[in-house]
NUVEX-869046 format. One line per 3 residues: number of its first residue (from 1); their letters; for each residue x, y, z of C-alpha. Coordinates in steps of 0.02 Angstrom, whole numbers, plus 32768, in hexadecimal, padded with zeros to 4 digits. Example, Ala and Ser with C-alpha at 12.3 -4.5 7.8 and 13.67 -1.06 7.14 Angstrom:
BEGIN
1	AS	8267/7F1F/8186  82AC/7FCB/8165 $
END
This chain:
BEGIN
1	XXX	928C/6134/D781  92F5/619E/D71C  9378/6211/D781 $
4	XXX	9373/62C6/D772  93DA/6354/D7BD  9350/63CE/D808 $
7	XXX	9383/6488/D7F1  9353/6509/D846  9340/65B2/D814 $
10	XXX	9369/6610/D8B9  9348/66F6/D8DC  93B7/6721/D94F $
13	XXX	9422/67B9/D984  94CA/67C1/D972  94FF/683C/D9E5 $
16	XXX	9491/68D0/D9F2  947F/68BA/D941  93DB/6857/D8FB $
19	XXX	93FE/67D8/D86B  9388/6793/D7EE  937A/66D3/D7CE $
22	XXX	93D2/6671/D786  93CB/65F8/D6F5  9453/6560/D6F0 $
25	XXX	947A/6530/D63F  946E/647B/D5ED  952A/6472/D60A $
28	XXX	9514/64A1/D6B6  9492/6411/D6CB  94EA/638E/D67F $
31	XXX	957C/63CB/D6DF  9516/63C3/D782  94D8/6307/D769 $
34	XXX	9597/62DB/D742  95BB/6326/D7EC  9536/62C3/D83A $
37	XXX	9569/6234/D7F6  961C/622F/D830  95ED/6214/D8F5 $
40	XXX	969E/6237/D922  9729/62AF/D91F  97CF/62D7/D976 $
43	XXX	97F2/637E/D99B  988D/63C0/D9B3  98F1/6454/DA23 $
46	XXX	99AC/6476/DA09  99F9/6516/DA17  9A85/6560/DA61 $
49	XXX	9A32/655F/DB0D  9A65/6491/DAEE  9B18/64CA/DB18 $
52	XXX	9AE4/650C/DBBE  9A85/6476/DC04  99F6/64D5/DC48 $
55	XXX	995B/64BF/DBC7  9936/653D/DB63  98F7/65B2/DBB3 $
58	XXX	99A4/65D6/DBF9  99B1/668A/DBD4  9919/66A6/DC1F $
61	XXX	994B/668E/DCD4  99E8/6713/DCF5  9A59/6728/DC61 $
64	XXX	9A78/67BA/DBFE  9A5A/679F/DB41  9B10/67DB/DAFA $
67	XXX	9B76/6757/DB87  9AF1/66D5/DB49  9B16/66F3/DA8C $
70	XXX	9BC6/66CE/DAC2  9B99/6621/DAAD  9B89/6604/DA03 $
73	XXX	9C3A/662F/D9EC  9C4A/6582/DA34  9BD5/6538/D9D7 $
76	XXX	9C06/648B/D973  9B9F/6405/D989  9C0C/6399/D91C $
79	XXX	9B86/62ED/D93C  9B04/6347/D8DA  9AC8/62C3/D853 $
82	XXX	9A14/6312/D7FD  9A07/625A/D7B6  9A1D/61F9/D853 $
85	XXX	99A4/626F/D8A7  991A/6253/D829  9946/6196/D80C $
88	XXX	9934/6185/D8D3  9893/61DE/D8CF  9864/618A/D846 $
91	XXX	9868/60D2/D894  9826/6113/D92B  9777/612A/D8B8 $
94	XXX	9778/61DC/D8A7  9732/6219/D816  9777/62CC/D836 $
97	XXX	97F0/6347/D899  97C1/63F1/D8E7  9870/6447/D901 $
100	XXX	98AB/64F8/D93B  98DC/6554/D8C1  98D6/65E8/D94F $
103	XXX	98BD/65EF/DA05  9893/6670/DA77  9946/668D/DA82 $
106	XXX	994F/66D2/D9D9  99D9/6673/D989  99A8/662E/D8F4 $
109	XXX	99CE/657E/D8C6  99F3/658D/D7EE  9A5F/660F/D786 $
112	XXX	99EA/66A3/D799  99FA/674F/D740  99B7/67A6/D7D3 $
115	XXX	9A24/679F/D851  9ACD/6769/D867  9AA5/6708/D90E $
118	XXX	9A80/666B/D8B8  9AD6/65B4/D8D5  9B35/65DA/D808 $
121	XXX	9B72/668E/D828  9B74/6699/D8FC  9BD8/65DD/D90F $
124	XXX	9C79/6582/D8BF  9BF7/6506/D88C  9BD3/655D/D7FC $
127	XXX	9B44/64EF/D7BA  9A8E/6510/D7A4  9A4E/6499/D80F $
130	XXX	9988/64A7/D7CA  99C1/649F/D71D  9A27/63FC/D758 $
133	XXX	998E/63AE/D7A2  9906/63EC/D721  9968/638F/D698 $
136	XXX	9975/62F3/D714  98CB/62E7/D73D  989C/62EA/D675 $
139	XXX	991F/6265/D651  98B4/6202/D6D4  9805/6227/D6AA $
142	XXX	97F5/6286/D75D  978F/6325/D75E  97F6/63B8/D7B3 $
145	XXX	9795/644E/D823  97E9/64DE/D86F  97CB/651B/D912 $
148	XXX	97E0/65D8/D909  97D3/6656/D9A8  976E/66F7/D9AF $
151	XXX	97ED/6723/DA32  989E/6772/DA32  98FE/678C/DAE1 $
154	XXX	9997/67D0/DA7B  9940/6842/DA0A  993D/6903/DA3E $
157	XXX	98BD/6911/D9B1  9841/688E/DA0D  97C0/68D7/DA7B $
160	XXX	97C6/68A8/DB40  9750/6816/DB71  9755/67BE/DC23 $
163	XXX	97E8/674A/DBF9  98AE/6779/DBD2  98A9/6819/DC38 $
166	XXX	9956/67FB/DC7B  99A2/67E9/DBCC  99DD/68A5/DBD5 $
169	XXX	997E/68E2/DB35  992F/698A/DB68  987D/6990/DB4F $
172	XXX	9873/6A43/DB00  98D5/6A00/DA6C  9834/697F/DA43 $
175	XXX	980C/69AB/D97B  9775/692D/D94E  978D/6963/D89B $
178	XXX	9837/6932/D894  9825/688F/D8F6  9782/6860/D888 $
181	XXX	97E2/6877/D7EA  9886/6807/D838  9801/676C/D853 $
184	XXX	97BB/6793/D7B2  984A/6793/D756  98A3/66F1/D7AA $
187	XXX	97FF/6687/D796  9809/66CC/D6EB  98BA/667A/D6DC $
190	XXX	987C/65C6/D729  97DB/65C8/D6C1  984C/65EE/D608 $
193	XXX	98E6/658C/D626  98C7/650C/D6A3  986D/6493/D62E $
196	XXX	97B7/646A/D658  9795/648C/D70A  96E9/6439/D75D $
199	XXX	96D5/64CD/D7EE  96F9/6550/D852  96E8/652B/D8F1 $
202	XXX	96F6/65CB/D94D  970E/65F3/DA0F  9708/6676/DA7C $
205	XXX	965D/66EC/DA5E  9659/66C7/DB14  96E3/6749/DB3C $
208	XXX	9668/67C6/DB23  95B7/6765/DB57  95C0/67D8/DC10 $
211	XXX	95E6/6883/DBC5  9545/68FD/DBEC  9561/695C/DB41 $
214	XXX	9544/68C7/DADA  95E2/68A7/DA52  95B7/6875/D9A0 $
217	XXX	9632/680B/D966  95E2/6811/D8B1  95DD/675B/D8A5 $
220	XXX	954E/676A/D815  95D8/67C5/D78A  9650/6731/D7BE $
223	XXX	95E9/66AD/D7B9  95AF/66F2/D707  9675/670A/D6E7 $
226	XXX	969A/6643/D706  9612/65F6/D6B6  9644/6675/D609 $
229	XXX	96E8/6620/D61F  96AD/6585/D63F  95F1/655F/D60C $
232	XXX	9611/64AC/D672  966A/64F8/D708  9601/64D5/D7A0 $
235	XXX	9608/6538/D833  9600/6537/D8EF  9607/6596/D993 $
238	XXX	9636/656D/DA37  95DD/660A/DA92  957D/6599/DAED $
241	XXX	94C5/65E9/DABE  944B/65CB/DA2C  9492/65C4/D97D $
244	XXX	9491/665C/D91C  9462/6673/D869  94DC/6626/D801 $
247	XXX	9533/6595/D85F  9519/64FD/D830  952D/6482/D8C0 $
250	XXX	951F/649F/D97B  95AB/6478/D9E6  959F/6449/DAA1 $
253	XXX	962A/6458/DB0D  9646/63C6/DB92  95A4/637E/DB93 $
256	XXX	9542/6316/DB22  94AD/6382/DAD9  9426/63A2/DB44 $
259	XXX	9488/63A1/DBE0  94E8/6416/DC44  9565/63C1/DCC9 $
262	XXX	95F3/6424/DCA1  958F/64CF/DC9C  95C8/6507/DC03 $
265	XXX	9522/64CA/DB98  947A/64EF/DBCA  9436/6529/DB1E $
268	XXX	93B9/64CC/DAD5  93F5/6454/DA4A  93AE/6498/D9A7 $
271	XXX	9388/643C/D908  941D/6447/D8C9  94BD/63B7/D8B5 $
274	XXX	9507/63A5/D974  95B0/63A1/D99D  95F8/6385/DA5A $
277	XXX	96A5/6392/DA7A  96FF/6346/DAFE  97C0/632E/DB43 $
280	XXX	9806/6288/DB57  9854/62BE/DC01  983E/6358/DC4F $
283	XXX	9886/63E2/DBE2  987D/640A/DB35  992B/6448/DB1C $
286	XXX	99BE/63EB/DB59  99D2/63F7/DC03  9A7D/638A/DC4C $
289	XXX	9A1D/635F/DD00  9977/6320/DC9A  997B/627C/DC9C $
292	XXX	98C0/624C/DCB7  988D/620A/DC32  97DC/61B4/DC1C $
295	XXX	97EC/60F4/DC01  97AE/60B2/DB56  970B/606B/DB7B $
298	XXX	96E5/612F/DBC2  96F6/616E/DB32  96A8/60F4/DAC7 $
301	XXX	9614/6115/DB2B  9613/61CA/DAFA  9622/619A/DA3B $
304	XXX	9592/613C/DA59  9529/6197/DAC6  9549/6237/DA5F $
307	XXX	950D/61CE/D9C8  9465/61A3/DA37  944B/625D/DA49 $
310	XXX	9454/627A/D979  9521/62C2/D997  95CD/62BC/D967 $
313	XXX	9661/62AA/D9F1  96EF/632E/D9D8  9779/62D4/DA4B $
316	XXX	980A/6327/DA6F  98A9/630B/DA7B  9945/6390/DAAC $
319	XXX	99D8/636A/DA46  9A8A/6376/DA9C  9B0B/6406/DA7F $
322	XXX	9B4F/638C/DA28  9ADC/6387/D9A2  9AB3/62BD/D9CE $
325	XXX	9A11/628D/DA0D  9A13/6251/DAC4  9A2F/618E/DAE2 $
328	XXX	9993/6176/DB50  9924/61C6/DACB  9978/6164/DA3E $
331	XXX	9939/60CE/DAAC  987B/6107/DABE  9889/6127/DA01 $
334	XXX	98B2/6080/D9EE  9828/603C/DA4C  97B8/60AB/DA05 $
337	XXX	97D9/6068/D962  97B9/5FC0/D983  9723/5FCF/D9BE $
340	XXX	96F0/604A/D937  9729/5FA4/D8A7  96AF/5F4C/D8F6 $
343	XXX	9618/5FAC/D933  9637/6040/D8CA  9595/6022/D84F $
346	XXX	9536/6044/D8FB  9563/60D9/D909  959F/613C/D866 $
349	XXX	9515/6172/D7EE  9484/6161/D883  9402/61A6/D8C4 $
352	XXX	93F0/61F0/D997  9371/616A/D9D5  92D6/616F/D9E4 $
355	XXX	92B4/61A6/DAAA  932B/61EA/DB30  93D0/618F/DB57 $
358	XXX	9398/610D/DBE9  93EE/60DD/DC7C  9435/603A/DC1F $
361	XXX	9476/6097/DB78  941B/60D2/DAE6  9403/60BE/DA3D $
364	XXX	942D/60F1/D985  93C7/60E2/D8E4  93D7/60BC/D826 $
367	XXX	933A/60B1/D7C4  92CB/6014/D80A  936D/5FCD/D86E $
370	XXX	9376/5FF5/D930  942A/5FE6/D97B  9407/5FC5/DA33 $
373	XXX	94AA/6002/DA9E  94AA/5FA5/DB29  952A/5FF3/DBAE $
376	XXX	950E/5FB1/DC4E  9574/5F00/DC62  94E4/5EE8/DCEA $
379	XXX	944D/5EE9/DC85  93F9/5E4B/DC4C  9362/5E95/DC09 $
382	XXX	933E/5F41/DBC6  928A/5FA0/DBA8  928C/6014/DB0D $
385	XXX	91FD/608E/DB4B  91BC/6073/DA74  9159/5FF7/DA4A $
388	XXX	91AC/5FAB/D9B2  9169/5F39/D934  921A/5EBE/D92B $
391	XXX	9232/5E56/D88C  92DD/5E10/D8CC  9353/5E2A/D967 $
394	XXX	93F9/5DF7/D973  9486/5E08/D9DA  94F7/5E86/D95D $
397	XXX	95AA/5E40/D977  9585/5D90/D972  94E3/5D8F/D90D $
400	XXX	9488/5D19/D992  93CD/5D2F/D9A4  9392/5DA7/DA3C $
403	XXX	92EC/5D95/DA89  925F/5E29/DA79  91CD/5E3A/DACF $
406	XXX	9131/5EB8/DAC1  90FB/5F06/DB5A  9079/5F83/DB46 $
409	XXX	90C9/6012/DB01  917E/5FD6/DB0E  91EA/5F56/DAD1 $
412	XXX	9243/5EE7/DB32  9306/5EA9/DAF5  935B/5DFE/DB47 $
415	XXX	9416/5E44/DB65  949B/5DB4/DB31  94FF/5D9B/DBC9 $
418	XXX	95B6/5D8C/DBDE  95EE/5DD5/DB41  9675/5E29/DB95 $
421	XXX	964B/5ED6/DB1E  9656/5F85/DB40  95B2/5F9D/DAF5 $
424	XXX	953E/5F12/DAE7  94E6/5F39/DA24  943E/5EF9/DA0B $
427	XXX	9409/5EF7/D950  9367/5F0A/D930  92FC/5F0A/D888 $
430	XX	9256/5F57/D87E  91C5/5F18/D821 $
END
């Protein structure tokens, strides 16, 4: 079975404005199956809201935008090592970072021309931090996306949604022409001397989702503006409804495709590459009293089950004030990694399974080779509701023979017992 990257070619409105359909490229295609083939990412938020502990949605919640700026004159996080980051990231498995070039905030994160509140011109740091990590992550064979925010709770020029109302920027000085041009122009800057970026993974469309006058963000002329930059450059949006023309992959936010637990992603999963991003604790910025983090085996199981369902894991991780990456997430890296050295091939470059995850695991796909994920350390036997015609089973790690059995229309799999693994893999080869 050859794999293919299904594309759909979505109408849509975008705004109150109706868009025409759209037609990905043969770069965008190859860059799509390269995306799908990567299985997992690590995603990364660091600001200045770091310095304050809080997550980053700090300003959010009470401050007033100029005492929050205040902070950047304090700004210096002297641990920042681009290489360690990616080399970390890399061992963990990763085959690529998602990192905020600019949050909701508004303070941007390399040496842009657009404003002076950036971490080179608004900080004693000095150094482009993006540029720093861009060159790192192509020393180290690691693709680089940047998360980039529709939203500004610092510009005047930015038009009101239902978030950063407390920021003190007067709503009667919203300009949409003005703001428009600002994002154009800075993702102009990260798409020409950045190096080659993989996507754009934008956020906040949802600032606006309640207004009753609805608010055309012109998404289609950006879109059109990134992939003219960058006929490769995939791109996403987290607004939490069906993919408009133009973006590439469709991202879920805390939930696995298809499901909705954290109420933030009832659309329907399109045909499209699937991305679902997740935090390794409980915040995605750095927050001091956040110390939950999920255990390793957790979050293997959300590599793997996001594999079942045909998607990559985004995991985050908040980076310190600092500029080091947190202890307890260097661990789960760590254990990440190993696992990834030796079950990897199960998941990278597969296919979702065949049928609905089941209430012992699920499984991925390459060609005529089943992996069979087996994640309950209670089950002795599993029924794949397929019947499959089985040329060979084997237990995947140590290569022992498994037993398979036809039952009518489903296949039944011996599990090995006492393998002490986080996830039992089942290999088997089709006739």
């Amino acid at each position: 079975m050859k794999r293919v990257i299904l594309v759909v070619c979505l109408l849509a409105t975008l705004g109150a404005k109706a868009q025409t359909a759209y037609t990905p490229t043969p770069e965008i295609i190859e860059a799509q199956r390269e995306f799908a083939d990567n299985r997992f990412g690590i995603f990364i938020h660091w600001g200045i809201y770091s310095m304050f502990g809080q997550g980053e949605w700090y300003l959010n919640y009470g401050p007033k935008a100029d005492e929050y700026a205040k902070a950047a004159a304090g700004f210096y996080p002297a641990n920042f090592d681009a290489d360690a980051w990616v080399k970390a990231i890399k061992d963990a498995g990763a085959k690529y970072i998602c990192f905020t070039s600019r949050h909701h905030d508004g303070f941007s994160m390399w040496h842009t021309a657009q404003s002076p509140y950036n971490i080179y011109d608004a900080t004693p740091f000095h150094r482009d931090v993006i540029k720093e990590l861009s060159e790192a992550c192509q020393r180290h064979g690691i693709k680089l996306h940047l998360y980039y925010s529709h939203i500004d709770w610092t510009r005047p020029d930015y038009p009101r949604g239902r978030t950063g109302l407390t920021t003190g920027c007067d709503p009667k000085d919203a300009d949409w022409a003005s703001y428009y041009k600002f994002m154009n122009n800075q993702l102009t800057e990260l798409l020409t001397d950045y190096g080659p970026i993989g996507a754009i993974w934008f956020d906040g469309h949802w600032d606006h989702d309640e207004d009753s006058i609805p608010f055309d963000w012109q998404l289609a002329e950006q879109y059109e503006l990134i992939h003219r930059l960058q006929p490769s450059c995939l791109i996403g949006n987290n607004h939490h409804i069906t993919p408009y023309p133009g973006e590439n992959i469709q991202i879920f936010e805390r939930d696995l495709p298809g499901e909705n637990k954290a109420g933030l992603s009832g659309q329907e999963v399109a045909r499209l590459p699937l991305e679902t991003c997740q935090t390794m604790n409980g915040m995605w910025g750095y927050k001091i009293m956040d110390q939950d983090y999920k255990d390793a085996d957790t979050l293997i199981h959300l590599i793997v089950k996001g594999a079942g369902k045909g998607a990559n894991l985004l995991l985050n991780i908040g980076p310190q004030p600092d500029g080091s990456l947190p202890a307890e997430a260097l661990k789960r890296l760590k254990s990440i990694g190993q696992w990834m050295d030796s079950y990897g091939s199960t998941i990278y470059a597969t296919d979702g399974g065949d049928f609905a995850e089941q209430p012992w695991g699920t499984t991925t796909r390459r060609g005529d080779t089943v992996f069979v994920h087996v994640l309950d350390p209670a089950a002795t036997t599993v029924e794949l509701p397929v019947k499959y015609k089985v040329k060979k089973a084997r237990h995947f790690l140590s290569g022992n023979p498994v037993k398979v059995t036809a039952r009518g229309e489903t296949t039944l799999v011996e599990v090995p017992q006492a393998t002490g693994e986080t996830d039992c893999v089942i290999e088997l080869i089709l006739k």
